[in-house]
C-alpha positions in Angstrom: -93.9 90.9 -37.0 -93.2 87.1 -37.1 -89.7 87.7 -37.7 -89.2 90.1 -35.0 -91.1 87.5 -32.8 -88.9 84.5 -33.8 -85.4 86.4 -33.7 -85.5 86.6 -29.7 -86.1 83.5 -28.8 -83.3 82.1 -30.4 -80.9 84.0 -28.7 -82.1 82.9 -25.3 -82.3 79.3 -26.6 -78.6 79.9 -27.6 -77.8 81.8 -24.1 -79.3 78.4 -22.5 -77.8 76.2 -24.6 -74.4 77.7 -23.4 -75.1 77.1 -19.7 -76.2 73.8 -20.0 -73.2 72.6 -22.0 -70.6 74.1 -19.4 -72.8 72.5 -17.0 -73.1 69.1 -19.2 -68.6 69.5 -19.5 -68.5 69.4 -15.6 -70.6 66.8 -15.6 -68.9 64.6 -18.0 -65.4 65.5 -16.2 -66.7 64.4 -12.8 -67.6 61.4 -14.4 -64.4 60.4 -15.8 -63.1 61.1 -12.6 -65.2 59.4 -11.0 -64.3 56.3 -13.4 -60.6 56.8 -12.8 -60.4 56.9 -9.3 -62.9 53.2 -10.0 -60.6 51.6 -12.3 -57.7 52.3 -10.0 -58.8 50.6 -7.1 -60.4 47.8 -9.2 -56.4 47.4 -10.5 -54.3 47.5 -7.1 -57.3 45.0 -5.6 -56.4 42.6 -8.4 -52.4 43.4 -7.4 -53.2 42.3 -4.1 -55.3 39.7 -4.7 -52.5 38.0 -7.1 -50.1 38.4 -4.7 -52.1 36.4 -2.0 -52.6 34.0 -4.0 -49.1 33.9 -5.7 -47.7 33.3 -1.3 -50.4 30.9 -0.5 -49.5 28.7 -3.5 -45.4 29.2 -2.5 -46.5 28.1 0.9 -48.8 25.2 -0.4 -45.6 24.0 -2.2 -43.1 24.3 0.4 -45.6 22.1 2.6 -45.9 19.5 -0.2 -42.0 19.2 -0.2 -41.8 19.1 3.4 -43.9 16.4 3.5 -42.9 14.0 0.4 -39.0 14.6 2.1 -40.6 13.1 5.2 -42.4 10.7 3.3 -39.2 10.0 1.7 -37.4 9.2 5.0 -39.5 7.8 6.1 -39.8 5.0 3.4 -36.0 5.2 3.2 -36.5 3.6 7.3 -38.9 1.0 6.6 -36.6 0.0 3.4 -33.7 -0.4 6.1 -35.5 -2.3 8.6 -36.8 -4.5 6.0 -33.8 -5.1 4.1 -32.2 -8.2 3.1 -29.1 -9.9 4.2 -26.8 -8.8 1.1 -27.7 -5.3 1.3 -26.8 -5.0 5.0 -23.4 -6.2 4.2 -23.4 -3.3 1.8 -24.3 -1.2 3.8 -22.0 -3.2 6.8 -18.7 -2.6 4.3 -19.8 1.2 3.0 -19.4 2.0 6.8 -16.2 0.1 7.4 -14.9 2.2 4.3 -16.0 5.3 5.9 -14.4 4.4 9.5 -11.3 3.6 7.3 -11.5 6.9 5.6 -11.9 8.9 8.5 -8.9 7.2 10.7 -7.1 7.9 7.1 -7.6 11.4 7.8 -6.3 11.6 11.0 -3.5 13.5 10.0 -4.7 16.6 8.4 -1.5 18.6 8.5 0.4 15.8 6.5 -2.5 14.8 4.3 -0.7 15.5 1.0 1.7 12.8 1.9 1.1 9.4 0.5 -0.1 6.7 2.7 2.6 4.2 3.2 1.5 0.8 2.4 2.2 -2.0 4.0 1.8 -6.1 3.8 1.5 -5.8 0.2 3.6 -7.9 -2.2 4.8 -6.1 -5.2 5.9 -9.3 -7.5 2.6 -11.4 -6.6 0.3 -10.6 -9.2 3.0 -11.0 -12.1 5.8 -13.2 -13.4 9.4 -12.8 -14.5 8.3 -14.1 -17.7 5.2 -12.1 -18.5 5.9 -9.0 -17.5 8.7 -7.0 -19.5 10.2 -6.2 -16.1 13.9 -7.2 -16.3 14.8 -9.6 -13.2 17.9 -7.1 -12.6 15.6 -4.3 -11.9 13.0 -6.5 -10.1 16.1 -7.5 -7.9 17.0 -3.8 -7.1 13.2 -3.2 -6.4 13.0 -5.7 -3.7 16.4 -4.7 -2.1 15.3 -1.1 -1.7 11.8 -2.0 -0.8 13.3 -4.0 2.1 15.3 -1.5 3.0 18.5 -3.4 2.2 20.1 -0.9 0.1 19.7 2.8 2.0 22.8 4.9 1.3 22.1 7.1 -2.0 25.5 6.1 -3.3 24.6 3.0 -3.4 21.0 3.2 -4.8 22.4 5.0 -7.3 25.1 2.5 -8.3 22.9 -0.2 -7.5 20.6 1.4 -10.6 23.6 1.7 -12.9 24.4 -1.7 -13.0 21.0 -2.8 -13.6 20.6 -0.4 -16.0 24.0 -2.1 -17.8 22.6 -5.4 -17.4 19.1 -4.2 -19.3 20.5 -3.2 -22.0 23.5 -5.7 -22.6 20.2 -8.1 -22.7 18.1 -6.0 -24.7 16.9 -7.2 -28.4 16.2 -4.8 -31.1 13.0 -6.5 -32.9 13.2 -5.9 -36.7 9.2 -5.5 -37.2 8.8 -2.1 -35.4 7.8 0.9 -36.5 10.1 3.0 -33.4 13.9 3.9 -34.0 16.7 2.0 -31.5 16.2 5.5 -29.0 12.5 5.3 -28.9 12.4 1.2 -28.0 15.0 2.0 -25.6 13.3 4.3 -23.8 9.8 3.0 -24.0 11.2 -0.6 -22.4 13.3 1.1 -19.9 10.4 3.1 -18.8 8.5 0.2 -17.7 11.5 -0.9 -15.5 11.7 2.9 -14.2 8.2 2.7 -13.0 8.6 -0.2 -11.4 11.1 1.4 -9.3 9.1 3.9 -8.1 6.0 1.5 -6.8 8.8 -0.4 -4.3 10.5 2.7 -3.3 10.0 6.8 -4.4 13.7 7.2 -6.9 15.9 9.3 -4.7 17.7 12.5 -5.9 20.8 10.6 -7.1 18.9 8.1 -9.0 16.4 10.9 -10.7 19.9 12.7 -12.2 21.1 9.8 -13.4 18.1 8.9 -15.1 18.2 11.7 -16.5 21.6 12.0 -18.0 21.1 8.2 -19.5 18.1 9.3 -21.0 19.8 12.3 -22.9 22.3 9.8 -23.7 20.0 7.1 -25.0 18.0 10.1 -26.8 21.8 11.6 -28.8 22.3 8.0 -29.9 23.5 8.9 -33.9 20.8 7.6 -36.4 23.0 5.3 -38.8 24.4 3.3 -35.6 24.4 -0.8 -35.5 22.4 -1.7 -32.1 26.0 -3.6 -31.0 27.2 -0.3 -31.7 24.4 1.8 -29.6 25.2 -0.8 -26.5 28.6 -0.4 -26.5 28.1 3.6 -25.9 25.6 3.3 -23.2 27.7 0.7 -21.5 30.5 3.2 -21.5 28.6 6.2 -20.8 27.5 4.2 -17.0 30.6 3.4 -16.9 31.6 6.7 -17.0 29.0 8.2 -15.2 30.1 5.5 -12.1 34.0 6.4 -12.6 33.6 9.9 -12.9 30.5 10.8 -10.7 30.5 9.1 -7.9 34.4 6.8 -7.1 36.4 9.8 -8.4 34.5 12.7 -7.1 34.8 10.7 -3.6 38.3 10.7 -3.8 38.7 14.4 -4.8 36.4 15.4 -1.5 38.2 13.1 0.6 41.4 15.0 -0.9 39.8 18.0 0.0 39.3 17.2 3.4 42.4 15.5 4.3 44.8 18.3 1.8 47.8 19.2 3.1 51.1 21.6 2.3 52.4 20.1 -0.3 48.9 18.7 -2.0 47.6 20.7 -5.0 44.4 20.0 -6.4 42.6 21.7 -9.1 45.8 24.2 -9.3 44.8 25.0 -6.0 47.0 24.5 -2.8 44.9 23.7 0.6 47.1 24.9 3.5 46.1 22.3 6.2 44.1 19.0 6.3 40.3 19.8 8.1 40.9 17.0 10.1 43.8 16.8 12.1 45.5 13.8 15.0 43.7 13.7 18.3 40.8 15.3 17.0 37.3 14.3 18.1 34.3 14.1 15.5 31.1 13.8 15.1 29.3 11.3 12.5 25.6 10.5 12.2 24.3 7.4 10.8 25.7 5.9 7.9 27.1 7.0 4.8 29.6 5.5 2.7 31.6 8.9 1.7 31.8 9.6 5.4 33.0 6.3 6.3 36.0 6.3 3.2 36.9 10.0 4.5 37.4 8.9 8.3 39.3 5.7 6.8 41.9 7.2 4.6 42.2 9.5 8.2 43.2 6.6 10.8 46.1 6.2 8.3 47.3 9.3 8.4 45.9 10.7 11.8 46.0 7.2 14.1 44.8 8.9 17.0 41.5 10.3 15.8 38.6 9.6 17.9 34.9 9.4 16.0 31.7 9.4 17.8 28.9 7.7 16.2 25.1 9.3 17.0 22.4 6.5 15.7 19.0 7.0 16.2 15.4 4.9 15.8 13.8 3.2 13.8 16.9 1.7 11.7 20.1 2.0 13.7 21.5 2.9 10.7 25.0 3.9 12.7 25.6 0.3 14.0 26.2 -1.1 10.4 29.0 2.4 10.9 30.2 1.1 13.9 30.8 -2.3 12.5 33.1 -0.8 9.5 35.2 1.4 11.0 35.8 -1.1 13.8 37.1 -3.4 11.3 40.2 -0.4 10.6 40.6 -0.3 14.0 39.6 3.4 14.9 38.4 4.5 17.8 34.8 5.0 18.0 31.9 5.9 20.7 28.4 4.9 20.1 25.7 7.2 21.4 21.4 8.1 20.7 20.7 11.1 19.2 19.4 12.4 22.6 22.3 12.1 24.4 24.3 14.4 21.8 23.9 17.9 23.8 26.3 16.0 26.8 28.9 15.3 24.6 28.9 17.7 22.1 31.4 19.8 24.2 34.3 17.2 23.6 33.7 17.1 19.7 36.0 19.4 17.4 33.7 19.0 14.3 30.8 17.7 12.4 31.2 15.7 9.2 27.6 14.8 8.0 26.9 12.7 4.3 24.3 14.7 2.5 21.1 12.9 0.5 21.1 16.1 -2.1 22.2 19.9 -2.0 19.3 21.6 -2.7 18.7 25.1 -4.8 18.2 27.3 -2.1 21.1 26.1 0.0 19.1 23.6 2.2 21.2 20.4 3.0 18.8 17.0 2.7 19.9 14.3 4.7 18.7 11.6 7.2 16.3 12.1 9.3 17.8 14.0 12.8 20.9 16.0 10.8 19.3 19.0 11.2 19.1 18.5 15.3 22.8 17.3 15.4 23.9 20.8 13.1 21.2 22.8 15.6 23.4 21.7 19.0 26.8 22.0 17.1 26.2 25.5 16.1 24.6 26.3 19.8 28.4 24.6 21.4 30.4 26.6 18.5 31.3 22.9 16.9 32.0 23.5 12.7 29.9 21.1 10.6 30.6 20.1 7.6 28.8 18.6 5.1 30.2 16.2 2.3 28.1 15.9 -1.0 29.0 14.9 -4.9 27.8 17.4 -7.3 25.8 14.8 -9.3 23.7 14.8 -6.1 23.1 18.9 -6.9 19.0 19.4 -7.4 17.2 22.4 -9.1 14.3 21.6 -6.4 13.3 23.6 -3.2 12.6 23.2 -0.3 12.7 24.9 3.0 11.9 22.1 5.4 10.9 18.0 5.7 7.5 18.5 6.0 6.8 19.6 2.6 8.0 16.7 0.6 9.1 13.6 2.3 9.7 10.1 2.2 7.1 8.3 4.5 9.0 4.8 6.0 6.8 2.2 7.9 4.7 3.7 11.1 4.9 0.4 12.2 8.4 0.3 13.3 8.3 3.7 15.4 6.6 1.0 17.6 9.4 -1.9 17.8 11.6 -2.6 20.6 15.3 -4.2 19.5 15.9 -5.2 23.2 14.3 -8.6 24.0 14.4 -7.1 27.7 11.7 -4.7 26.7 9.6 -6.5 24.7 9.5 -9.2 27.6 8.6 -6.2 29.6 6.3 -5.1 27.4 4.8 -7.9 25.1 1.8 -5.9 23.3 4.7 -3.6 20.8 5.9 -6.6 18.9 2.4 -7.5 17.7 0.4 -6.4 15.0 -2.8 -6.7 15.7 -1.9 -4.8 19.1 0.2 -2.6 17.2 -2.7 -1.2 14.9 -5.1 -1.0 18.3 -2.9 1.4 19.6 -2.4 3.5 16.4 -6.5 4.2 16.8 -5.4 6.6 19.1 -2.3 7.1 18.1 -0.8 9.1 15.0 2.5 7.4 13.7 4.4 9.7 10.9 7.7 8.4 9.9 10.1 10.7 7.8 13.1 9.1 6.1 15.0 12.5 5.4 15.7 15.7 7.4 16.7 19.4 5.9 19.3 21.4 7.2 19.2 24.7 7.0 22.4 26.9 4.9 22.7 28.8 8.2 24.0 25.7 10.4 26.4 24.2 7.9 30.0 26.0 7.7 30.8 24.7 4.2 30.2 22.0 1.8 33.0 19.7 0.6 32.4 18.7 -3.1 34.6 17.6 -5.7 34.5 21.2 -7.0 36.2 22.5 -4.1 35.0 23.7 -0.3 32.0 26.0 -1.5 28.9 27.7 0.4 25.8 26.5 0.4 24.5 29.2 -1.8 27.1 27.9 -4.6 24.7 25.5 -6.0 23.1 27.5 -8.7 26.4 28.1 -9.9 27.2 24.6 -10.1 23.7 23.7 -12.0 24.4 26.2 -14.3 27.8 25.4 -15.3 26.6 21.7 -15.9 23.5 23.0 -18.3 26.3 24.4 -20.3 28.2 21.5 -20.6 25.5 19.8 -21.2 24.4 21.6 -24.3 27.5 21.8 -25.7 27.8 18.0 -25.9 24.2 17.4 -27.4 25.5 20.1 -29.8 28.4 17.7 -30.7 26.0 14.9 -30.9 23.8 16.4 -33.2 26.7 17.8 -35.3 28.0 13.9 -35.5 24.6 13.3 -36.7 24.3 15.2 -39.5 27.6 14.4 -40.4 
């Protein structure tokens, strides 16, 4: 009976205990959701919490910057007001260089042009005998500087002999280390540079640097320095025969051919200048003035107007010379040319260099004078060495210039006018008015291929577009004579 009693009861204890555990499950599930849902909100009120605290510590910072950069200025003022007398002169001359630099950069669309310097004595900080400058070189410098020697021929010549002179006087020291090329060209280079600081090398001067420097370089190694100067003596005077006096007489044979003249197996029908004919020169050039020379003796009734314009006059020291042959000659300003361009039968301009892509650089105002020939139908021509041929270019004179003194865009020649007007022949007027005032003077011009007919060189009348050609054919004879020099050497 007891185990009958006992079996029952288990059974509903087991029944009960299955109720009570689904009920205990729901329980515990509701609870862990309950805990859930707590720990999420307990984790996105720390989130923002940390982020308050993280923008109120960003703002505390921003407000302690703010106020050491006013304490800053703030001290920075009291510092000024209580400075000393050598400190305000500091700061007195950092503001003078700042009003300097800012009237400096005026011109913003020539920037890139070096500022031309004036009242400033090249030869004053050194001697002839300290420096290694030789005093033939030193005399060129000044000459240019001054303006005294312009023409390019004549630069250029002017360079050559110096150059002779240099190295007739040169000394070969025993107790160096360099060969006889490298001492040449290390001494020669300190002469060169020189150059530059009185007056920017023109085109001329650069080629025949150039060529003297391949010849110093092709000097043979066994060679006696009485030897070695006695080649570079005759190589300038080649370069001066050949270069420049006999390719001006070819041109001006060119220009003044006739019937029976052959040149270069070549036979030239008529002359390009012919008796009663009127031309057209501007400024001064020394081929030019040759050409219209040689002319009055063949053709005595040529007439030549000369155009000069400002700052130089350049065309009155023209007007002198080819008075002195007695020829015919009119003096005129460059803006008077469009009222008498209709009596002119041609153009003969002197060119500073023949550029790569045809462009013709000259004086300042050439390209004006071919602009009103080519609007009256007038022919120009243009008269340039091959020597004086360039492998630069350039399309017009703003992008590479020489800069000449603002100063003298400002100076009156006629004492009438300066009477008149007092305040233009001083200086300390002079640089009042340039406060307000911009003042760029350009030395050369460039003509454009389209405005010049041809080009009259000792290679023959050729287009402006022949000048590749011509720097070509001299890289090949260049080579082949540094490939005789180095065969020589070897030998």
């Amino acid at each position: 009976m007891s185990s009958q009693n006992i079996q029952p009861k288990t059974s509903e204890e087991a029944q009960k205990s299955k109720a009570d555990l689904r009920r205990e499950r729901r329980a515990k599930q509701e609870e862990q959701r309950a805990k859930k849902a707590a720990a999420l909100l307990s984790v996105n009120q720390k989130k923002t919490l940390q982020s308050e605290k993280s923008n109120a510590s960003a703002s505390l910072k921003q407000e302690e910057v703010k106020n050491s950069h006013n304490l800053g200025a703030e001290s920075k003022s009291k510092d000024v007001v209580f400075e000393t007398t050598p400190v305000k002169i500091k700061l007195e001359k950092k503001e003078a260089s700042a009003e300097n630099t800012s009237n400096n950069s005026k011109l913003k669309l020539f920037h890139y042009f070096d500022e031309y310097k004036r009242d400033y004595s090249i030869t004053e900080k050194s001697s002839l005998e300290s420096t290694n400058i030789h005093p033939s070189f030193i005399k060129l410098g000044l000459q240019s500087a001054h303006d005294l020697i312009s023409c390019s021929n004549a630069r250029c010549i002017g360079f050559l002999y110096a150059l002779k002179k240099f190295i007739i006087d040169l000394k070969f020291p025993s107790n160096t280390s360099k060969t006889l090329p490298e001492y040449i060209e290390s001494k020669l280079k300190t002469n060169i540079n020189f150059l530059t600081q009185c007056r920017p090398l023109s085109v001329s001067q650069g080629n025949a640097i150039k060529e003297m420097k391949q010849s110093i370089l092709h000097l043979p190694l066994n060679i006696s320095e009485t030897e070695a100067k006695d080649l570079l003596v005759e190589e300038i005077d080649k370069f001066i025969e050949e270069k420049i006096l006999l390719a001006a007489e070819t041109i001006n044979k060119y220009i003044l051919a006739d019937v029976n003249s052959i040149i270069s197996g070549t036979s030239y029908a008529h002359s390009k200048i012919s008796d009663n004919d009127t031309i057209l020169i501007f400024g001064y050039s020394t081929l030019v003035n040759r050409i219209l020379i040689e002319a009055k003796q063949r053709f005595p009734n040529i007439h030549v107007i000369v155009v000069d314009s400002r700052p130089k006059y350049r065309g009155k020291k023209t007007l002198e010379k080819l008075l002195k042959y007695d020829i015919e000659c009119s003096y005129i300003l460059i803006n008077g040319i469009s009222y008498i361009m209709n009596r002119v039968n041609k153009v003969i301009l002197g060119a500073h260099a023949l550029l790569a892509n045809g462009y013709v650089m000259a004086q300042i105002g050439s390209s004006q004078i071919a602009l009103v020939a080519k609007a009256f139908n007038v022919p120009v021509i243009a008269c340039c060495e091959t020597y004086k041929f360039t492998d630069k270019v350039q399309t017009d004179a703003l992008v590479k210039n020489e800069l000449g003194n603002p100063m003298d865009l400002l100076k009156y020649d006629n004492k009438a006018l300066e009477l008149e007007k007092p305040f233009l022949s001083s200086d300390d007027c002079a640089s009042q008015i340039s406060e307000n005032l911009n003042l760029l003077n350009l030395t050369y011009d460039v003509c454009s291929p389209d405005l010049i007919n041809c080009v009259v060189t000792d290679m023959g009348m050729l287009p402006c577009s022949s000048v590749p050609v011509v720097l070509r054919l001299k890289n090949r004879d260049v080579t082949r004579t540094e490939l005789k020099s180095d065969q020589t050497k070897t030998i």
